[in-house]
C-alpha positions as CSV (number, residue, x, y, z in Angstrom):
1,X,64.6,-75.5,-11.7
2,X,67.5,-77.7,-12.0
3,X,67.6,-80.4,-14.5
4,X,69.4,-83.9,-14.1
5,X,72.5,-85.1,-16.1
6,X,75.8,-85.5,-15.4
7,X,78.3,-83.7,-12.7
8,X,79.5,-80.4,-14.3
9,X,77.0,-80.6,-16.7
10,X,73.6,-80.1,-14.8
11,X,71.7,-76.8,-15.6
12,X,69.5,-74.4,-13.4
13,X,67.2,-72.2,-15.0
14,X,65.4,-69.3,-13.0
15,X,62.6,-66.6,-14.1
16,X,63.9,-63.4,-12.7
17,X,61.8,-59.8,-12.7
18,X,62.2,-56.3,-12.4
19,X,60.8,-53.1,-12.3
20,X,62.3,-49.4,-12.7
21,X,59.9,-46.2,-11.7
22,X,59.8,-43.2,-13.2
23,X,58.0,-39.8,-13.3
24,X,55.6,-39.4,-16.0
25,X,56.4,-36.5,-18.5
26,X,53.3,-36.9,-20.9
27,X,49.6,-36.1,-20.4
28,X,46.9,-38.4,-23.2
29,X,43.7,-37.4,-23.0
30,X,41.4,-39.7,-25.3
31,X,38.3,-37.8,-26.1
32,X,34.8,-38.4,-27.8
33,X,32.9,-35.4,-29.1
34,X,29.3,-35.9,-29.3
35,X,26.2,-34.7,-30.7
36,X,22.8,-35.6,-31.4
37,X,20.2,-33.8,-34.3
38,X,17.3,-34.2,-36.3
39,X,19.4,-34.7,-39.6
40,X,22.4,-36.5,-40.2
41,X,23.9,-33.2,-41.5
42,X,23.2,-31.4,-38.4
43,X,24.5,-33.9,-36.0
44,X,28.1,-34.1,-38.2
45,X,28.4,-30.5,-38.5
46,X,28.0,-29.9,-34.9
47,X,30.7,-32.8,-34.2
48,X,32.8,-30.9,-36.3
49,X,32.3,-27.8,-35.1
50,X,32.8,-29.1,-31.4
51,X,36.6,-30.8,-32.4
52,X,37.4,-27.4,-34.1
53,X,36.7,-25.6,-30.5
54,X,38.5,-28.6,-28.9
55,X,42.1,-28.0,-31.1
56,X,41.5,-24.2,-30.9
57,X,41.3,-23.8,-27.5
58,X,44.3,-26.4,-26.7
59,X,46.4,-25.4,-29.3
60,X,48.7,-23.3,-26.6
61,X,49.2,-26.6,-24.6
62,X,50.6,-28.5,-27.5
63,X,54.4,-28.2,-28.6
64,X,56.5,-30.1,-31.7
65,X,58.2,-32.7,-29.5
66,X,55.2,-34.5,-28.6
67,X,52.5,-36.4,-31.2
68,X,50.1,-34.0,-32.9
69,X,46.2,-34.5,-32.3
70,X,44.8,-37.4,-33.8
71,X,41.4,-37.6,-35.1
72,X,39.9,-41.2,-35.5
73,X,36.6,-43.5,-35.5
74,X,33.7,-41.3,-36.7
75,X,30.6,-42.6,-36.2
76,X,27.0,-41.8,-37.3
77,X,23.8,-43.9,-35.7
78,X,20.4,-43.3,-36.3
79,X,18.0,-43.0,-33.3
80,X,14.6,-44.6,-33.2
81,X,11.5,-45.1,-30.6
82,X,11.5,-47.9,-28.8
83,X,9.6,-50.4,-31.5
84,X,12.3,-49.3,-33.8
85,X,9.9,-48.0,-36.8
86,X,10.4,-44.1,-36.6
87,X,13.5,-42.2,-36.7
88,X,13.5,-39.4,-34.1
89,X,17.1,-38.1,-34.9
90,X,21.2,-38.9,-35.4
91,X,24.1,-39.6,-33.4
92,X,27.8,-38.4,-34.3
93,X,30.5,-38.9,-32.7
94,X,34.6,-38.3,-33.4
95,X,37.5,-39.7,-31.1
96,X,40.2,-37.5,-30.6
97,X,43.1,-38.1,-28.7
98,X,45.3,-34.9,-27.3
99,X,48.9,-35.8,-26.1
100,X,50.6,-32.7,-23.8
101,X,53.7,-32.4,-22.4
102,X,54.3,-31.9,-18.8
103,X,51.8,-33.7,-16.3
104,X,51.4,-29.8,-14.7
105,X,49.1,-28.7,-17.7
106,X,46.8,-31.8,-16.9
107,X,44.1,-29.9,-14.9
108,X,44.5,-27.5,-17.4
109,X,44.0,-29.1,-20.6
110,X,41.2,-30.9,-19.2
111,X,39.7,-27.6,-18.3
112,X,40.3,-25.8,-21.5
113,X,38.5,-29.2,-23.5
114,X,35.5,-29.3,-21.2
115,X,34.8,-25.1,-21.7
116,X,35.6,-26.1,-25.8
117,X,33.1,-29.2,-26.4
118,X,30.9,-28.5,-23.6
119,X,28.1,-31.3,-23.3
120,X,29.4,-32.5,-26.5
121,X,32.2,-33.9,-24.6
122,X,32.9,-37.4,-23.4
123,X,36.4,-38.4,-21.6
124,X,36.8,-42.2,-22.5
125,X,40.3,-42.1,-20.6
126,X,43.6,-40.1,-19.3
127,X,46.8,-41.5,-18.9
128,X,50.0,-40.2,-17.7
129,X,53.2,-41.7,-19.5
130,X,57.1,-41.2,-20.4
131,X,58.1,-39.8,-23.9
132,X,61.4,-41.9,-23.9
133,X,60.9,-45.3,-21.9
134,X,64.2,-46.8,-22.8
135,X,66.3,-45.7,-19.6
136,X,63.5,-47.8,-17.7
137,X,63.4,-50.7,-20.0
138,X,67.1,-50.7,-19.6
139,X,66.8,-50.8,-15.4
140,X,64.1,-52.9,-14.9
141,X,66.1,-55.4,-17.3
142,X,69.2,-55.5,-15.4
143,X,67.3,-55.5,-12.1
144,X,65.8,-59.2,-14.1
145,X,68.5,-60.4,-14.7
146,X,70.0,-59.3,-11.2
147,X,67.0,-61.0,-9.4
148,X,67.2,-64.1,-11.9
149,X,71.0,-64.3,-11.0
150,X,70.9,-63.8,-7.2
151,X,67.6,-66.7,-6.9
152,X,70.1,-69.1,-8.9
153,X,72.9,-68.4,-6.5
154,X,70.4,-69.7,-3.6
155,X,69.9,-72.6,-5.2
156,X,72.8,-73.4,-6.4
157,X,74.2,-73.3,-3.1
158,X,72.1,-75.1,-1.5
159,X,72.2,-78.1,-3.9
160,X,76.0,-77.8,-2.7
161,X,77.3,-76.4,-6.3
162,X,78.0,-73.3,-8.2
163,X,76.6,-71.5,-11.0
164,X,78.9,-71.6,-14.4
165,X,78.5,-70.3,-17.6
166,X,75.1,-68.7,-18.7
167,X,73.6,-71.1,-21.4
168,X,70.3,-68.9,-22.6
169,X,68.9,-65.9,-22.1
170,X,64.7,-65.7,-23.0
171,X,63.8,-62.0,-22.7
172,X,59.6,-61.7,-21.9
173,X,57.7,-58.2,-23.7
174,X,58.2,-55.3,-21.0
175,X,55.2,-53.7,-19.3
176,X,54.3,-49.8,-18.8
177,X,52.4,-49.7,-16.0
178,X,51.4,-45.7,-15.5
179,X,49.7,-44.6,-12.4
180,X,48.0,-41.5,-12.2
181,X,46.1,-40.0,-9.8
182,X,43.2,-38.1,-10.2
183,X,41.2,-35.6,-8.1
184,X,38.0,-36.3,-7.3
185,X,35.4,-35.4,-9.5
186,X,33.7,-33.0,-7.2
187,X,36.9,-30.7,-7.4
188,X,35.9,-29.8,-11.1
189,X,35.7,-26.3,-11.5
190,X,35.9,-23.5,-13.1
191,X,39.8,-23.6,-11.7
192,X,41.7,-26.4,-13.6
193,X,41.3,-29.7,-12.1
194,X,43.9,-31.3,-9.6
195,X,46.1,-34.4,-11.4
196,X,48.7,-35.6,-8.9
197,X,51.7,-37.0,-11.5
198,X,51.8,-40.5,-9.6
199,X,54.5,-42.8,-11.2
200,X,55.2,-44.7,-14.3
201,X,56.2,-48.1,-14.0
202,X,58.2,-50.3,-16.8
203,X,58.4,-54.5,-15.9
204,X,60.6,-57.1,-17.3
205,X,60.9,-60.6,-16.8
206,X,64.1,-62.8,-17.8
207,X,64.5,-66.3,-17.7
208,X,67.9,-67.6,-17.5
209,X,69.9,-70.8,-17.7
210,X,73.3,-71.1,-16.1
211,X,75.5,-74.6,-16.2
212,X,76.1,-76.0,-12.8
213,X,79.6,-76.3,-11.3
């Protein structure tokens, strides 16, 4: 968008994006373990005893350069009949969430945590990501700001002028955009379930505003 004024000292200003793909390095499984009992003791201790199994088992998958397990949101509900007068038992439940390096162990870990929790266990997502973004950030910046640049150019040109001196720079938040791809459920077996690595994806979005020759 070009804004009026004077010969020399008009100004364009274009929104440029970009986008830089790489290949995911990090597995996150977010987990809930749950449990039902007759007492509120019961239904914790067999929450408990379900996350225990979960860490044991995947203990071999997890290494000191990626984020330790991390427990969070335990929650405890009581169960009634349907008019809501008598109690017929308790509800824990414990998030976890497992990080894993190298996409490869995927099928795995997912097949170690299901033969840990059993029908304890609930899989509220899995996402496949980088452990060090900034080499993307930096592309899909410069491809912005290339893409911001080249669309000025255009218009410049065709208003008959030339672009000058860059007046601002606004820099918009990055995205991560990973896309995994999983088998389909019916593949689950006893043999650890196929996860295809898919891509990761980092945005950016620059507007800039150049003086007009």
């Amino acid at each position: 968008m070009a804004n009026p004024g004077t010969h020399g000292t008009d100004t364009i200003e274009v929104t440029g994006h970009g986008q830089a793909v790489g290949t995911p390095d990090l597995v996150v499984l977010d987990l809930r373990l749950q449990a039902e009992a007759d007492t509120v003791a019961a239904s914790l201790a067999a929450v408990a005893e379900a996350t225990r199994s979960v860490l044991e088992r995947t203990a071999e998958h997890r290494t000191n350069d990626v984020p330790g397990p991390r427990t969070r949101g335990l929650n405890l509900h009581t169960r009634t009949d349907r008019e809501g007068r008598q109690v017929l038992g308790y509800t824990a439940s414990q998030q976890l969430r497992l990080t894993v390096a190298g996409t490869d162990l995927a099928g795995e870990v997912v097949t170690a945590v299901s033969g840990a929790a059993g029908d304890a266990l609930r899989i509220d997502g899995l996402s496949l990501t980088v452990a060090d973004p900034a080499d993307l950030q930096v592309r899909a910046r410069d491809a912005a700001f290339d893409d911001a640049r080249e669309r000025a150019e255009q218009y410049a040109e065709l208003a008959g002028r030339s672009l000058g001196a860059v007046r601002t720079v606004v820099d918009a938040p990055s995205g991560h955009v990973p896309m995994p791809k999983l088998a389909r459920a019916a593949a689950f077996s006893d043999a650890a379930m196929p996860i295809e690595g898919g891509e990761h994806s980092v945005s950016a979005s620059v507007t800039v505003t150049w003086d007009l020759a």
